[in-house]
C-alpha positions as a Markdown table, in Angstrom:
| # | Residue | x | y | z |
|---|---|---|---|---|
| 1 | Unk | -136.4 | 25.9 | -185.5 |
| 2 | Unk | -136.6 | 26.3 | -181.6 |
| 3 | Unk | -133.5 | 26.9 | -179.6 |
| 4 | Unk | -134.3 | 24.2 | -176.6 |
| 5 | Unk | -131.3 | 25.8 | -174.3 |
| 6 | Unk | -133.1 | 28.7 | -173.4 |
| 7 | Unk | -136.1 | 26.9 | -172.7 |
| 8 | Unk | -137.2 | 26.5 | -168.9 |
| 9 | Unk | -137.1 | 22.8 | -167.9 |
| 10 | Unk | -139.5 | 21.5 | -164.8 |
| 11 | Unk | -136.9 | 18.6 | -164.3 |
| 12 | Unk | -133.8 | 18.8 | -162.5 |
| 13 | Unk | -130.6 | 16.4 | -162.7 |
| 14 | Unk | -129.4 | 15.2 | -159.6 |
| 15 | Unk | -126.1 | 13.2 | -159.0 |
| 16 | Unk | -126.4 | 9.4 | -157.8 |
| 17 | Unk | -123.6 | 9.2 | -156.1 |
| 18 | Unk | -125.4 | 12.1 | -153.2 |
| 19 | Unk | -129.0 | 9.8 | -153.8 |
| 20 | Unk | -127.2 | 7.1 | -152.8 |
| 21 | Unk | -125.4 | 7.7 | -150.6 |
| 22 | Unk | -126.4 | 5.8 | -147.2 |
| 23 | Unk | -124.4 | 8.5 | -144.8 |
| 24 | Unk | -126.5 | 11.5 | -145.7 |
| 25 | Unk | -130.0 | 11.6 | -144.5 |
| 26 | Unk | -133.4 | 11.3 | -146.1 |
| 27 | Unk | -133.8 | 14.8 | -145.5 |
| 28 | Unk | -130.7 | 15.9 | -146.4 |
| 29 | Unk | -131.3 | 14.4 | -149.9 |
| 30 | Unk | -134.3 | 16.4 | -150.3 |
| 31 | Unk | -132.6 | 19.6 | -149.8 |
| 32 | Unk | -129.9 | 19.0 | -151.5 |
| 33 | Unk | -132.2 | 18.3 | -154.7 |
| 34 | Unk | -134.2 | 21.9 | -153.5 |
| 35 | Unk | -130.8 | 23.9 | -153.8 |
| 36 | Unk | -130.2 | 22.0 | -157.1 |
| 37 | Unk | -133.4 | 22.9 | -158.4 |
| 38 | Unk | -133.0 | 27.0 | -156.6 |
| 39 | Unk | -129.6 | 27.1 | -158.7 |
| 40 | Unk | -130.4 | 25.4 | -162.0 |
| 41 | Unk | -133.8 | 26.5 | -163.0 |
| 42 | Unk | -134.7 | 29.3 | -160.9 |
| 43 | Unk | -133.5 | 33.2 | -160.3 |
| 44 | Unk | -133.6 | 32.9 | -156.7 |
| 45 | Unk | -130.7 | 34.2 | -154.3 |
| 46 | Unk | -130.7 | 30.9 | -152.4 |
| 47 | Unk | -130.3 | 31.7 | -148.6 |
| 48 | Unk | -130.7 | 30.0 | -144.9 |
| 49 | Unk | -134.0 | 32.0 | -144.8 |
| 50 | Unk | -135.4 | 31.4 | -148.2 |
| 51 | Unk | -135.1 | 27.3 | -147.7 |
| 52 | Unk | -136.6 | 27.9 | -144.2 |
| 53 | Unk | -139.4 | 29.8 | -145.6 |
| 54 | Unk | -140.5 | 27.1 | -148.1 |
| 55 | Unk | -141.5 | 24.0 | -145.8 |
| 56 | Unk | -142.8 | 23.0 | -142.5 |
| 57 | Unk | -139.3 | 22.3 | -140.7 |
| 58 | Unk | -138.1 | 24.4 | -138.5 |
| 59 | Unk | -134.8 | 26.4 | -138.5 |
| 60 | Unk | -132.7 | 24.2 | -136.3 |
| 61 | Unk | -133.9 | 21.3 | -138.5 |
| 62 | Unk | -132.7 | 23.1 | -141.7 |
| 63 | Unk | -129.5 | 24.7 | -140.1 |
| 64 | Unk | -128.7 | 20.7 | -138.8 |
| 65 | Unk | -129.8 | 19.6 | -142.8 |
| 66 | Unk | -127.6 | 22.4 | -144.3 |
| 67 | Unk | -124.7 | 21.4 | -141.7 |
| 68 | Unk | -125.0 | 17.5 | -142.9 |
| 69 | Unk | -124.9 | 18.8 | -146.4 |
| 70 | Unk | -121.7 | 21.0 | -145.7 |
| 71 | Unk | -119.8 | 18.5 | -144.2 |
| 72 | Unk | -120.2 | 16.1 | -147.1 |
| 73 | Unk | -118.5 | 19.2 | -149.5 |
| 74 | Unk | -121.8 | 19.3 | -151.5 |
| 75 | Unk | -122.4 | 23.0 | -150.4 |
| 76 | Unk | -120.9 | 26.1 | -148.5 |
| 77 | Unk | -122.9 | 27.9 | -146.4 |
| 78 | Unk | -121.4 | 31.6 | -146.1 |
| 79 | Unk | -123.2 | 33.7 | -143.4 |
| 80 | Unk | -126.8 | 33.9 | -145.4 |
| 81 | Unk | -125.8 | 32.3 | -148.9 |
| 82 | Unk | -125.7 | 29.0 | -149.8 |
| 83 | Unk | -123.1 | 28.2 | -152.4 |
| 84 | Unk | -123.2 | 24.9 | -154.5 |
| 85 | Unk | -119.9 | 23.0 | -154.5 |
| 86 | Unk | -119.0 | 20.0 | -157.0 |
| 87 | Unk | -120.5 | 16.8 | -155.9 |
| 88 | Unk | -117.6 | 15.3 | -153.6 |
| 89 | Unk | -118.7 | 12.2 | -151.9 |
């Protein structure tokens, strides 16, 4: 018998109400399912700089991106770390 909870998934859940929702950005979106995917499935210590690292946007575009996502409540952004809130749109 396999034990399926310990198993690692290459999949991750992400709440409709944030897909949906016409106020947050396209882009926004996409990091916001990143950071799901950082916390959920990975053992990274999700940070500004790690998220700037992994694409072709530059740091203003994912500090303005992390700000959008703030100001929704999705996350908290504390100097360097990036802490996932409960979805509160």
């Amino acid at each position: 018998m396999s034990n399926f909870r310990n198993k690692k998934v290459n999949f991750s859940q992400i709440s409709n109400t944030v897909l949906w929702d016409k106020r947050l950005s396209m882009q926004a979106k996409g990091l916001y399912c990143e950071i799901i995917d950082c916390k959920t499935n990975q053992d990274i210590k999700l940070t500004k700089s790690y998220l700037i690292s992994q694409g072709i946007e530059t740091k203003e575009e994912v500090e303005g991106m992390l700000n959008e996502l703030q100001d929704f409540g999705l996350i908290k952004v504390s100097d360097e770390i990036i802490e996932l809130l409960e979805v509160g749109i």
